[in-house]
C-alpha positions in Angstrom: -13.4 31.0 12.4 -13.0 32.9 9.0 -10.0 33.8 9.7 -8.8 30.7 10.5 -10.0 29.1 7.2 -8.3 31.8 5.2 -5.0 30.2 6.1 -6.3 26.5 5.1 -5.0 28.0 1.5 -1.3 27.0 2.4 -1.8 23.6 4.3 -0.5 22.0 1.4 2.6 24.1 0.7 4.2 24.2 4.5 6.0 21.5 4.3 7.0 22.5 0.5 10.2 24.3 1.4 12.3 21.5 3.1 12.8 19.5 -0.1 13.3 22.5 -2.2 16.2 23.8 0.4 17.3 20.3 0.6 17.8 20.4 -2.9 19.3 23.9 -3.6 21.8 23.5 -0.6 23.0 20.0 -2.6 23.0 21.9 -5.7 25.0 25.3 -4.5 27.1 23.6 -1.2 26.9 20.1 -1.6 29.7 19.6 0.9 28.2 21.5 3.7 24.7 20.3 3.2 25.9 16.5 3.7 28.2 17.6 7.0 24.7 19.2 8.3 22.5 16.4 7.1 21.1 15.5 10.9 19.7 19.0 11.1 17.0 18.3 8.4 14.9 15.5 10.2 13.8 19.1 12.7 12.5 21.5 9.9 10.9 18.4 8.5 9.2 17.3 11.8 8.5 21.2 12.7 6.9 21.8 9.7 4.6 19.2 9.6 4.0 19.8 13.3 2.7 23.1 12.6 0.5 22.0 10.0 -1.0 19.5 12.3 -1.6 22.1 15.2 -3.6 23.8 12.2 -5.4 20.7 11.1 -6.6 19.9 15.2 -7.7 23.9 15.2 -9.9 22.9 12.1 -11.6 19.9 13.3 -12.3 21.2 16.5 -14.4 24.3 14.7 -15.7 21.4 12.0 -17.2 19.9 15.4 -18.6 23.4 16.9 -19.9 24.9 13.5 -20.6 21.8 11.3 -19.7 23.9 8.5 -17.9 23.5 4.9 -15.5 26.1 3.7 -14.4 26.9 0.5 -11.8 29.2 -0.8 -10.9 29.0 -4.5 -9.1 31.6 -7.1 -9.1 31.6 -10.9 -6.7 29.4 -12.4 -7.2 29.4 -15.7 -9.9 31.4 -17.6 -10.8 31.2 -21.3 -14.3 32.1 -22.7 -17.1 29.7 -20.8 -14.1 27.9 -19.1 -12.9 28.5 -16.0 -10.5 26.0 -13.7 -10.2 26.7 -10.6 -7.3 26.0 -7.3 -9.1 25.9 -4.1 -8.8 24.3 -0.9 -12.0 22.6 0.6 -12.5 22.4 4.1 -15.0 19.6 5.3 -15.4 16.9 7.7 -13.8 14.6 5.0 -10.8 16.7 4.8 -10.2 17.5 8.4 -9.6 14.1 9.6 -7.6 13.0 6.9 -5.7 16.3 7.8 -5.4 14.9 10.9 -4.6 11.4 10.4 -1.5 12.3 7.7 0.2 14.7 9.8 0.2 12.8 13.4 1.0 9.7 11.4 3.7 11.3 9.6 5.4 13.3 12.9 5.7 9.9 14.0 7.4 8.4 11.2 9.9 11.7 10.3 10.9 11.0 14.6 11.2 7.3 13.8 13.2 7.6 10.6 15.7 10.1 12.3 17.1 7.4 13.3 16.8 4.5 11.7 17.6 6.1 8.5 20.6 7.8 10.3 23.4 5.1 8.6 22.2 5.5 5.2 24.0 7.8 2.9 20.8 8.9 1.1 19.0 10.5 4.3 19.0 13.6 2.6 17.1 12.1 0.0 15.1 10.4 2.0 13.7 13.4 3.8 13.2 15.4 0.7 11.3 12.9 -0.4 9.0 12.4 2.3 8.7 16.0 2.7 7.4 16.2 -1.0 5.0 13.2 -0.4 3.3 15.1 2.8 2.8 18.4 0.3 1.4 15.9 -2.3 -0.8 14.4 -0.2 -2.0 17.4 1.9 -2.9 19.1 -1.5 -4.8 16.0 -2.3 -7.2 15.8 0.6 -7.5 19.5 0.7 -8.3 19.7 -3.4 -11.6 21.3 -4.6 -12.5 19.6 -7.6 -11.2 17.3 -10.0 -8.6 18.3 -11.9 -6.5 19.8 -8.5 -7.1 15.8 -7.3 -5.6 14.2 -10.1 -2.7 16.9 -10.2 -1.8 15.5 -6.9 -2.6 12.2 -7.2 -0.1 11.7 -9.8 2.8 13.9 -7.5 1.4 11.2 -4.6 2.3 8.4 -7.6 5.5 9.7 -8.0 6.4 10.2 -4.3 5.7 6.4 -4.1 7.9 5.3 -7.3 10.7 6.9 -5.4 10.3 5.6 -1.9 9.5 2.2 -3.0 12.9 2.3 -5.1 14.7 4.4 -2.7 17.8 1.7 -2.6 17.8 1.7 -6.4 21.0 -0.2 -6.8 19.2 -3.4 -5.5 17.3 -5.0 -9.0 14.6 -6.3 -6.9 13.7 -2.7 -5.6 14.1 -1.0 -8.4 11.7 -3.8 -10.1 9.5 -3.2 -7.2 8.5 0.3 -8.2 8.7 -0.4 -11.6 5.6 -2.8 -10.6 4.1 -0.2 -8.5 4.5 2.5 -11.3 2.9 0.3 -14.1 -0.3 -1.1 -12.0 -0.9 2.4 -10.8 -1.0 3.5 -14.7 -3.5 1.7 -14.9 -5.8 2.7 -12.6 -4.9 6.4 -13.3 -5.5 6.5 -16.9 -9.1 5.4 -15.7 -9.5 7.8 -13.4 -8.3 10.6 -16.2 -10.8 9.0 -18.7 -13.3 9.1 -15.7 -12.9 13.1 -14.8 -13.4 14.1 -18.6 -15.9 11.8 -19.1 -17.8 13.9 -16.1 -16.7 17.1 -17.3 -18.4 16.3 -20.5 -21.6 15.4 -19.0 -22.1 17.9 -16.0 -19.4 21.1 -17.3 -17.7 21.5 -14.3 -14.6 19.7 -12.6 -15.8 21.3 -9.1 -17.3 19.7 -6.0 -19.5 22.1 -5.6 -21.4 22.1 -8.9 -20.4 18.5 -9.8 -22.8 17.0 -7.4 -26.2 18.7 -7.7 -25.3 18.7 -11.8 -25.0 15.4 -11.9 -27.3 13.8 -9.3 -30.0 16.1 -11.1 -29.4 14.9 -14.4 -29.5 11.2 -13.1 -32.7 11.7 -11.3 -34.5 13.8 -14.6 -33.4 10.8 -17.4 -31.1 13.7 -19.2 -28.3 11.5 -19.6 -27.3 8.3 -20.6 -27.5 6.0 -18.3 -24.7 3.2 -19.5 -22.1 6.0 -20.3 -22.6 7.5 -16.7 -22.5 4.3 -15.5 -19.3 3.7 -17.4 -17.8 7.3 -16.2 -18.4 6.0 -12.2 -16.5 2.9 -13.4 -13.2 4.8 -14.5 -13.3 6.8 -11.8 -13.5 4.0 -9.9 -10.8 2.2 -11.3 -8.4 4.7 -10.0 -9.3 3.9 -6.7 -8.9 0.4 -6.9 -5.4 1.3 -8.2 -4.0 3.4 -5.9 -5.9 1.5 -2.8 -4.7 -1.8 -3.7 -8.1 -3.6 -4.5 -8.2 -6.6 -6.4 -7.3 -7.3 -9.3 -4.7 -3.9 -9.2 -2.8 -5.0 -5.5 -0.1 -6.7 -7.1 2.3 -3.7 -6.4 1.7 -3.7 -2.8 3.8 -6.5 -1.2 6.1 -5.8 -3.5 6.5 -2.3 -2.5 7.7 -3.6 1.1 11.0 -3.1 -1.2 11.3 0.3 0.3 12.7 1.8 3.9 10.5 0.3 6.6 9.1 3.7 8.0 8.4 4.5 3.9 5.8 1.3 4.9 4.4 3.0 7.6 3.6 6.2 5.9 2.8 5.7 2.4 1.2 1.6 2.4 -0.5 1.5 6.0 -1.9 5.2 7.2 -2.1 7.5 3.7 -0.9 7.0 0.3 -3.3 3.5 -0.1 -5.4 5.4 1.7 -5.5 8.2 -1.1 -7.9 5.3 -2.5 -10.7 5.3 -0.2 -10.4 9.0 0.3 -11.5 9.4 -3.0 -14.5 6.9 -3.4 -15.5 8.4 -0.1 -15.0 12.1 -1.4 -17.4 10.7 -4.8 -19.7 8.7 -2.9 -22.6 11.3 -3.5 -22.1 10.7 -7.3 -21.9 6.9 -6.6 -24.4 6.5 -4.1 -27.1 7.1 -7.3 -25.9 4.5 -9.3 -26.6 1.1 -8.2 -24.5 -1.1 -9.8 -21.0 0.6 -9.6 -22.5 0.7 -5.5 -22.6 -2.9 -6.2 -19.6 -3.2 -7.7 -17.6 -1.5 -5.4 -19.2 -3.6 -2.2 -17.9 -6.7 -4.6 -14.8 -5.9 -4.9 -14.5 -4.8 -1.4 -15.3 -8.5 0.3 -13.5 -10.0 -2.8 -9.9 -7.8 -1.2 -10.8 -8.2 2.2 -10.8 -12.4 1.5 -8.1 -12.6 -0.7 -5.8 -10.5 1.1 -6.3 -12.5 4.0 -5.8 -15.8 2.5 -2.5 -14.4 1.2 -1.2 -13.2 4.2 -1.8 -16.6 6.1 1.7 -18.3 4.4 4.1 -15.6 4.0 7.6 -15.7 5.4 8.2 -12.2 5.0 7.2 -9.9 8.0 6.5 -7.0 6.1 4.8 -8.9 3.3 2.7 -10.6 5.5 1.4 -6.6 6.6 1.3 -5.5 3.5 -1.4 -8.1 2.6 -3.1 -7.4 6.0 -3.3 -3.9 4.8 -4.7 -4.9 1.6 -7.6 -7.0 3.3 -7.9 -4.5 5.5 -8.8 -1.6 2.9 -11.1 -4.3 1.4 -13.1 -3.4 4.0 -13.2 0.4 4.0 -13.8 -0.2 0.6 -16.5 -2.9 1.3 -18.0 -0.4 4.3 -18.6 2.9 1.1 -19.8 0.0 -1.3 -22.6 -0.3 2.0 -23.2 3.4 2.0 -21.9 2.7 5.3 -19.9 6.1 5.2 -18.8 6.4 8.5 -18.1 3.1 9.2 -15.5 3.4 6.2 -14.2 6.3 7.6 -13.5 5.1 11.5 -12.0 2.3 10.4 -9.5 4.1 8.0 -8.7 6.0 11.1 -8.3 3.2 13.4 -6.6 0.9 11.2 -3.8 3.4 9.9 -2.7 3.8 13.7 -2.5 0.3 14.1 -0.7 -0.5 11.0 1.9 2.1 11.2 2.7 0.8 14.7 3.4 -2.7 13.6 5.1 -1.5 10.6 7.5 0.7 12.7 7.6 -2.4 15.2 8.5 -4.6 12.5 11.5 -2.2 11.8 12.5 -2.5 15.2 12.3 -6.3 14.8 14.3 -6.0 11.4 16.6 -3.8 13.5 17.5 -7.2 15.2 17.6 -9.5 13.4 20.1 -7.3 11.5 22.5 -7.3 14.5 22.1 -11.2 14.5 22.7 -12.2 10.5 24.0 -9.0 9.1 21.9 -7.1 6.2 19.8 -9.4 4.1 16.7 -8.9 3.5 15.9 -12.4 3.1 17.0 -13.2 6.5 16.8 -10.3 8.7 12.9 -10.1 7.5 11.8 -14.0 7.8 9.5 -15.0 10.0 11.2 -18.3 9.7 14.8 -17.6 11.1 13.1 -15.3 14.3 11.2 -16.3 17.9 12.9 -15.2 21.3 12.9 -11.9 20.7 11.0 -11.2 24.0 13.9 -10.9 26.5 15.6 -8.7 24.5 13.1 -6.1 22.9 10.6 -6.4 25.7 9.1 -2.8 24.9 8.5 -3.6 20.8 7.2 -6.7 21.6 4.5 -5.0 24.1 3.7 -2.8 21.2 3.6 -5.0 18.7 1.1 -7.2 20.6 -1.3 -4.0 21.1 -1.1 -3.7 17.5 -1.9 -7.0 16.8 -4.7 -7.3 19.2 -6.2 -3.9 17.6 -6.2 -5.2 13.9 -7.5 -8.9 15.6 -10.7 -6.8 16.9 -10.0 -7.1 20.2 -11.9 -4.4 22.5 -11.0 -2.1 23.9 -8.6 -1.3 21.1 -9.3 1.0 17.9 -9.9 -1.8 15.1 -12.8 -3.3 17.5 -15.0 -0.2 16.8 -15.0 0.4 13.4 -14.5 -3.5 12.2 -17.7 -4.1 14.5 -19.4 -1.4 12.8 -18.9 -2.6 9.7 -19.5 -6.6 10.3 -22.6 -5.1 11.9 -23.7 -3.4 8.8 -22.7 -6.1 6.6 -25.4 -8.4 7.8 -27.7 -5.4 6.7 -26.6 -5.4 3.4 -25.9 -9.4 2.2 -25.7 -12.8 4.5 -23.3 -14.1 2.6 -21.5 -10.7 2.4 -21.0 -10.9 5.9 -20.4 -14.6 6.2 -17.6 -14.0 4.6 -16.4 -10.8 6.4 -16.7 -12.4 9.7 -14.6 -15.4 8.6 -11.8 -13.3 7.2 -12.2 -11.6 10.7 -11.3 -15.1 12.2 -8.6 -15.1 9.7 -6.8 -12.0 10.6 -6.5 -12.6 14.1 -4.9 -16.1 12.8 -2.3 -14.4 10.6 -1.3 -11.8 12.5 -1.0 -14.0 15.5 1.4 -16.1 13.5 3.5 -13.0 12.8 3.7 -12.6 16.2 3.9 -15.7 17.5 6.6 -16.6 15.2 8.5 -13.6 16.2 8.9 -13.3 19.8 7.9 -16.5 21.1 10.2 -19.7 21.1 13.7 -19.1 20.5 15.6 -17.8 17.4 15.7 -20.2 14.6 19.5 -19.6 14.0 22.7 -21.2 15.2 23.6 -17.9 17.4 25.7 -18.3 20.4 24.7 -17.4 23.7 21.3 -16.3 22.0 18.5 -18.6 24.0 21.0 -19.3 26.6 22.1 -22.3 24.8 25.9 -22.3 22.8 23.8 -23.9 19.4 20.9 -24.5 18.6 19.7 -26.1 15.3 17.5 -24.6 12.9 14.2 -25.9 12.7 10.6 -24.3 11.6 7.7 -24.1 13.8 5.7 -23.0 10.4 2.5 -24.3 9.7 3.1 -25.4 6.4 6.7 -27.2 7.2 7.9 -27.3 3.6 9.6 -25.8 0.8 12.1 -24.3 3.4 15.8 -23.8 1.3 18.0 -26.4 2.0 20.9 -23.7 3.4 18.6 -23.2 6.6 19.7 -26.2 7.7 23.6 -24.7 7.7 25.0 -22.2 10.0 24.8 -19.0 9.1 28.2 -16.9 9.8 27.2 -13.4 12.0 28.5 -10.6 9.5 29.1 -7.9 11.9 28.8 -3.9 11.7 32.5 -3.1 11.4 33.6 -1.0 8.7 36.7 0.1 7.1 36.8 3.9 8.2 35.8 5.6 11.2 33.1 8.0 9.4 30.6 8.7 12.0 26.8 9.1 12.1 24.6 10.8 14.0 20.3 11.9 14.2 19.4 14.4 15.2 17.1 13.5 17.9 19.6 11.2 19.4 23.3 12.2 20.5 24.5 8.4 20.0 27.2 7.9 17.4 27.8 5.1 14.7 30.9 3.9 12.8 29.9 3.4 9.6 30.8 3.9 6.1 28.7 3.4 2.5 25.1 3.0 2.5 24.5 0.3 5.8 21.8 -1.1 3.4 23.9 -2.1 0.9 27.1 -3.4 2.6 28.1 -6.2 1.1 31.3 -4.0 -0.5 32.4 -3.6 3.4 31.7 -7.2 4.6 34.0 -8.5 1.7 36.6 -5.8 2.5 36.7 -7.2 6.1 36.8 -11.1 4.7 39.9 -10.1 2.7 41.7 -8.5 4.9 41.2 -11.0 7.3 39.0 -9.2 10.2 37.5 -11.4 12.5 33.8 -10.9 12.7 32.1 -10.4 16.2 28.8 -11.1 17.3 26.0 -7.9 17.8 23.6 -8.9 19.7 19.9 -7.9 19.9 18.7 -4.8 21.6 16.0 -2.1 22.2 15.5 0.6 19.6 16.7 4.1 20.5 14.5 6.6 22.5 13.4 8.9 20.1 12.3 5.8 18.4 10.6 4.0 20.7 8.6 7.3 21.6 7.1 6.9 18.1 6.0 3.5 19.3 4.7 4.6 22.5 2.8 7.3 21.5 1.1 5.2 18.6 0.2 2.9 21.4 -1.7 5.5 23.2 -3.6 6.7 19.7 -4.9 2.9 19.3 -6.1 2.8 23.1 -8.4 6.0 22.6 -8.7 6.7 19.1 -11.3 4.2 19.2 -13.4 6.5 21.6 -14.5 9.1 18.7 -16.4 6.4 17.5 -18.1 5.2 21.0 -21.7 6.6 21.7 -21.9 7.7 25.0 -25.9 8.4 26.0 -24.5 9.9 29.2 -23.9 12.9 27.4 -26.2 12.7 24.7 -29.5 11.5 25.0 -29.6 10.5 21.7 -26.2 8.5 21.7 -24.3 10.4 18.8 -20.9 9.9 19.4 -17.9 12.3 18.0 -17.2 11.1 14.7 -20.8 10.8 13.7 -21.1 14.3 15.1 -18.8 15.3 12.8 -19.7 13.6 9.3 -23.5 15.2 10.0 -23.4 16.9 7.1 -21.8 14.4 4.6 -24.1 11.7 6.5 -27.5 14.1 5.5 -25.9 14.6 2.2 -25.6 10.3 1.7 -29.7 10.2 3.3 -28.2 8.6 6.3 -30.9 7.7 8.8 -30.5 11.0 11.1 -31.5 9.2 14.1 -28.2 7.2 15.9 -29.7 5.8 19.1 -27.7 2.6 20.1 -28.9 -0.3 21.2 -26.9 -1.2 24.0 -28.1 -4.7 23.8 -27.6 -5.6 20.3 -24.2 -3.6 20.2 -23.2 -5.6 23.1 -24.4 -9.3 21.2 -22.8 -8.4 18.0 -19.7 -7.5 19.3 -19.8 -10.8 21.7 -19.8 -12.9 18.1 -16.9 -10.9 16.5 -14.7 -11.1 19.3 -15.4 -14.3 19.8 -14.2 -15.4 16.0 -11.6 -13.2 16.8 -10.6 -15.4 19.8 -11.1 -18.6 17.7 -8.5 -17.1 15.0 -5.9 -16.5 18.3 -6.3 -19.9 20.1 -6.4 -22.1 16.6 -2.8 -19.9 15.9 -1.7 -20.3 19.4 -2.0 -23.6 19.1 0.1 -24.7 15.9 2.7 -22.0 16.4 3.5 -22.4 20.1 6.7 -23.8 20.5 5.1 -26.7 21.7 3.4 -27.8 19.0 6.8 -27.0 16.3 5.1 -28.8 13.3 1.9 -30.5 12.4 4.2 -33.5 12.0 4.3 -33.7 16.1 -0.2 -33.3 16.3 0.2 -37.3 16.6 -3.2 -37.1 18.6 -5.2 -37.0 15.1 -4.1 -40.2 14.8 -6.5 -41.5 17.2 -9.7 -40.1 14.3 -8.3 -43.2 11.8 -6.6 -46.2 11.6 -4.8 -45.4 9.2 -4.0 -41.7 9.1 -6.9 -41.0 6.4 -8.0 -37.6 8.1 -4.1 -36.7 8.6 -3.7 -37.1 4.9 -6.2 -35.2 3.9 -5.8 -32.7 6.1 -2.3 -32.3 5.0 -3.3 -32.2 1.6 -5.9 -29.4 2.2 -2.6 -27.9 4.0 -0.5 -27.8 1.1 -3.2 -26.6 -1.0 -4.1 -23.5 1.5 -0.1 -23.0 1.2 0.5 -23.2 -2.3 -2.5 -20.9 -2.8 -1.2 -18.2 -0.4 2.4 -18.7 -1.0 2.3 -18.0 -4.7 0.2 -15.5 -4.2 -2.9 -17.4 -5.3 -1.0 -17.7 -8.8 -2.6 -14.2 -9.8 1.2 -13.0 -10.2 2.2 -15.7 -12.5 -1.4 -15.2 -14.7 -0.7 -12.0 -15.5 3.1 -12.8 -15.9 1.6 -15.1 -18.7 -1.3 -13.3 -19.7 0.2 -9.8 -19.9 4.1 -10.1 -20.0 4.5 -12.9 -21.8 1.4 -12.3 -23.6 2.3 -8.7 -25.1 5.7 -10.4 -25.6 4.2 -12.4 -27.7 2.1 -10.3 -29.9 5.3 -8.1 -30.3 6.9 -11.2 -31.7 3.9 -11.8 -34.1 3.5 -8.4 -34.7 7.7 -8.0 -35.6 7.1 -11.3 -37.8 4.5 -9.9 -39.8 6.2 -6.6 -40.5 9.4 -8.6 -41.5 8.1 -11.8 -43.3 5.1 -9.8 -44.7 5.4 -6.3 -45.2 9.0 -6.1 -45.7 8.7 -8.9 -47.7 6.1 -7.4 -50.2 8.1 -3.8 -50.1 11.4 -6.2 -51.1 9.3 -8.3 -53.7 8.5 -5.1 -55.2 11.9 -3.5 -55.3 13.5 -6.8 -56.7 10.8 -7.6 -59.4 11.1 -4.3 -60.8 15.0 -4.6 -61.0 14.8 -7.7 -63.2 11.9 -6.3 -65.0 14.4 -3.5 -65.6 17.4 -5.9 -66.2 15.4 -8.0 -68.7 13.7 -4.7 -71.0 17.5 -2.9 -70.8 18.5 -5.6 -73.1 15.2 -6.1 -75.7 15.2 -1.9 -75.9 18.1 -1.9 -78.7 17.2 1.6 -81.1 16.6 -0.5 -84.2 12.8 -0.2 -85.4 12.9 -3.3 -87.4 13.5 -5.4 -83.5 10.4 -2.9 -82.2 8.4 -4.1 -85.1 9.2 -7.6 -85.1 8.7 -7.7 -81.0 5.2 -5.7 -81.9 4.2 -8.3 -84.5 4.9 -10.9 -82.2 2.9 -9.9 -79.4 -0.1 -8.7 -81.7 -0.3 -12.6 -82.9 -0.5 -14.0 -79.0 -3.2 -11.5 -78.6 -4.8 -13.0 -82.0 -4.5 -16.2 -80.4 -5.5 -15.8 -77.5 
């Protein structure tokens, strides 16, 4: 077992050398690399496998031994102060080993191919390559300093994923977004780490701890400016996790490649967030109201997020803020001290997400054949349904994934949402009133999503589509308004046709595509083919390629068992410890969990018979307004029969259009801080620029001017004759006299 911890020293630098070959082969033989491009998506998927082979070998002596290693070597060393680089082996850090690099062997398969048309795919897979090392060397970090080092590589991996298609203003403003909010959060978590530094002496886990929980418990330290110290710290998490009021950047961020999605906002980089509140809890867990504080902002996420997801028209937005609600509460579960809760359910909820964010691409994928590349078309929930017949394996997946994140046993969600509902009624009633609502809730959105997608048929005027030659375009939405005014038009089927015969290839897949210029940026080639006249065919919807759907298939059988690390089977231990809680035993003693983890069948079995049943409620209330039966509200004529007069319907469709315009505009928290902060800081420049101009240049000017008539005015009186000088003299000694 030593010797296999000696080698966790380069877990963060294996996957290292594909971006820096990537970029020394475009530097020296820029020609050659491109021709060879496919051949990069292997080293990047080997290297990463390898590293995960490592990371299972690790947890599985993490279960046997219970133990924590540490190696570290000097750094820096200079009189009394000494920084260190180590890695840090611990329960902690073995599954989020885990969970990045089978997440991420998934995606690098998956983006193979669906990245296999773009000319940056080099790019692309240096980048992600340099996001795995960034966030391998964050989980495996030691102590402070080495964690913010890498957080801010993880920040940078993000800005350039999110505003990978750069040429488009709105992706390039998405990262922007991303970059700012995150700077934020960041410059809190700096001020946080010196702040401890000052306090306790020591940036390292090790020391950091005992120093600190010590002082704490002996009065030897002010107890508002620790306080204040958890609160930076803090901040950086609510950054880089998307908590409220810092998750403006993340629906925004949707900008990006779908599998970036996947990776980097479902499974790790927001995940970088809880990693680190869980990695600090020991230091939080002392301080009761930043405990507080981060259980408040928790349920305020988890609600929010929801509420925002429930009108979006954008399939991948509508995720992202299901992600967001859905780190609400992991971040709700270590506000609990419920540590292992928080942990199960960042498991089980990255596997889920990541397989509807890679099913969304496959649903993007078609809706692309249908309408040509445009984001505001291909990704509207508005324009798809019918998608069954002819993507019957992502739709299977996609409902798995939906039923997980709903709560629905015997999926992965169910087990660690249950956990912490369960928990939640320990800590605050009304905490968990509102967590089992916004349980309701999710299963409503996400049924929507899916609903919307793949039931019905498409919402486009596509021949041969639905088996009809037209069909009109109508909106089985909820809401029923604000829908642009060109939906109503036909929409004319750009097709894939391109002026050269470049071809493409992955290199997992043999299959060959015609193609030329970046396919997410075609319009050049579409107006090409306009002016010269081609005559545009129709693609058709169809399945992903293998290699992809593999990615799908196999993320399907992580949600179906995942969830059993968390189950406690008395069978094999009388006691009822199941394999996750197993693991975490020593960071559980360390937060003075209860040691004893006996499960009552009973109760487990009556609390999860109320969640799933809210669940159930938020499937059959969204089953019913977005079936195609029911297309509108308009058609529910049946609520007639509660007034004479339609009194209940209007209200009702007021509350409607209230719920809409809430989640729609994002619940106007965009637009505040577009007023408070950008126009705001606008503003006081203005003020600022008219005080330096009006005032202080003004003064400086008044100054310079006065003095040159001053000058003008005494050139003339300062003649050389003494008899003016005494004259002039006498004349001002008799004012004085006067006066």
């Amino acid at each position: 077992m030593e010797h296999t911890y000696q080698y966790s020293l380069i877990i963060p630098f294996v996957t290292l050398p594909v971006p820096m070959l990537i970029a020394a082969g475009l530097l020296l033989f820029p020609t050659a690399t491109k021709n060879l491009h496919r051949m990069w998506a292997f080293p990047s998927v080997l290297l990463l496998s390898i590293v995960m082979i490592f990371s299972f070998d690790l947890y599985i002596e993490q279960i046997n031994s219970s133990s924590v290693s540490l190696y570290v070597w000097s750094w820096t060393i200079n009189n009394d102060f000494s920084l260190e680089f180590g890695c840090l082996i611990d329960p902690l850090t073995s599954i989020m080993l885990i969970l990045i690099t089978t997440v991420g062997i998934m995606v690098l398969i998956y983006s193979d191919n669906y990245m296999s048309h773009d000319q940056g795919y080099l790019r692309f897979f240096a980048y992600m390559s340099f996001f795995n090392t960034s966030m391998l060397g964050l989980v495996t970090s030691s102590n402070l300093i080495q964690i913010y080092i890498f957080w801010e590589l993880v920040g940078m991996c993000s800005y350039l994923l999110i505003g990978f298609w750069f040429t488009r203003p709105i992706a390039a403003n998405a990262c922007q977004k991303a970059f700012v909010t995150n700077r934020v959060g960041d410059f809190g978590l700096f001020l946080g780490i010196l702040g401890l530094y000052w306090i306790t002496g020591s940036f390292e886990f090790r020391d950091l701890f005992e120093i600190f929980n010590n002082l704490v418990y002996n009065n030897k330290v002010n107890f508002l400016f620790v306080t204040l110290c958890a609160f930076f710290l803090f901040a950086g998490a609510v950054a880089k996790s998307a908590q409220f009021p810092l998750h403006v950047w993340l629906p925004d961020a949707m900008e990006g490649p779908t599998p970036i999605s996947a990776l980097i906002h479902a499974a790790t980089m927001v995940a970088a967030g809880i990693f680190l509140v869980a990695r600090l809890l020991s230091l939080f867990i002392v301080l009761p109201y930043i405990m507080n504080l981060i259980a408040l902002i928790g349920i305020i996420t988890v609600f929010l997020g929801a509420t925002l997801a429930l009108a979006q028209k954008d399939i991948k937005r509508g995720l992202a803020y299901s992600t967001m609600s859905q780190l609400g509460y992991m971040m709700l579960a270590l506000g609990m001290g419920s540590y292992r809760a928080a942990l199960f359910h960042l498991i089980t909820h990255a596997y889920s997400k990541a397989l509807l964010f890679l099913g969304s691409g496959s649903i993007i994928h078609s809706m692309e054949a249908i309408v040509g590349y445009s984001p505001d078309k291909s990704q509207n929930l508005v324009l798809m349904g019918g998608l069954t017949k002819y993507v019957p394996i992502t739709k299977t997946t996609f409902l798995l994934g939906t039923l997980s994140l709903c709560g629905i046993p015997p999926l992965a969600c169910f087990w660690s949402k249950d956990a912490i509902l369960n928990d939640s009624w320990l800590y605050s009633p009304i905490f968990a009133i509102i967590a089992c609502s916004t349980a309701g809730l999710t299963a409503f959105y996400m049924f929507r999503i899916y609903l919307l997608t793949f039931e019905g048929h498409l919402n486009v005027n596509f021949k041969n589509y639905s088996g009809k030659k037209s069909s009109s375009f109508y909106s089985i939405s909820l809401w029923g308004k604000d829908e642009p005014k060109t939906i109503k038009k036909k929409l004319r089927v750009l097709s894939f046709l391109t002026i050269n015969n470049n071809e493409r290839s992955s290199f997992f897949w043999k299959k060959t595509y015609r193609l030329d210029g970046n396919i997410r940026n075609m319009t050049r080639s579409f107006i090409a083919i306009n002016l010269f006249g081609t005559k545009n065919t129709f693609s058709y919807p169809h399945e992903l390629d293998n290699t992809m759907l593999l990615s799908l298939l196999i993320l399907v059988l992580f949600i179906l068992f995942v969830g059993t690390i968390g189950i406690p089977f008395n069978q094999f231990n009388q006691e009822g410890i199941d394999l996750l809680s197993k693991l975490l035993t020593p960071s559980i003693n360390l937060l003075h969990k209860n040691s004893n983890n006996f499960v009552d069948w009973y109760e487990f079995v009556t609390n999860a018979t109320f969640s799933v049943s809210i669940a159930y409620f938020g499937i059959f209330i969204a089953s019913f307004l977005y079936k195609p039966v029911y297309s509108s509200f308009q058609n529910l004529n049946f609520l007639n029969s509660f007034s004479k007069k339609g009194l209940k319907i209007f209200i009702f469709e007021k509350i409607k259009n209230v719920i809409y315009d809430w989640s729609y505009n994002r619940a106007y928290i965009d637009a505040f801080y577009a007023i408070s902060l950008t126009k705001g800081i606008r503003g006081l420049a203005e003020l600022i620029h008219f005080f330096d101009r009006r005032i202080i240049d003004a003064i400086t000017n008044f100054v310079g001017v006065t003095s040159f008539f001053v000058g003008e005015v005494i050139k003339y009186v300062g003649g050389g004759r003494v008899s003016s000088y005494l004259l002039l003299y006498s004349f001002y000694v008799l004012i004085l006299l006067l006066i």
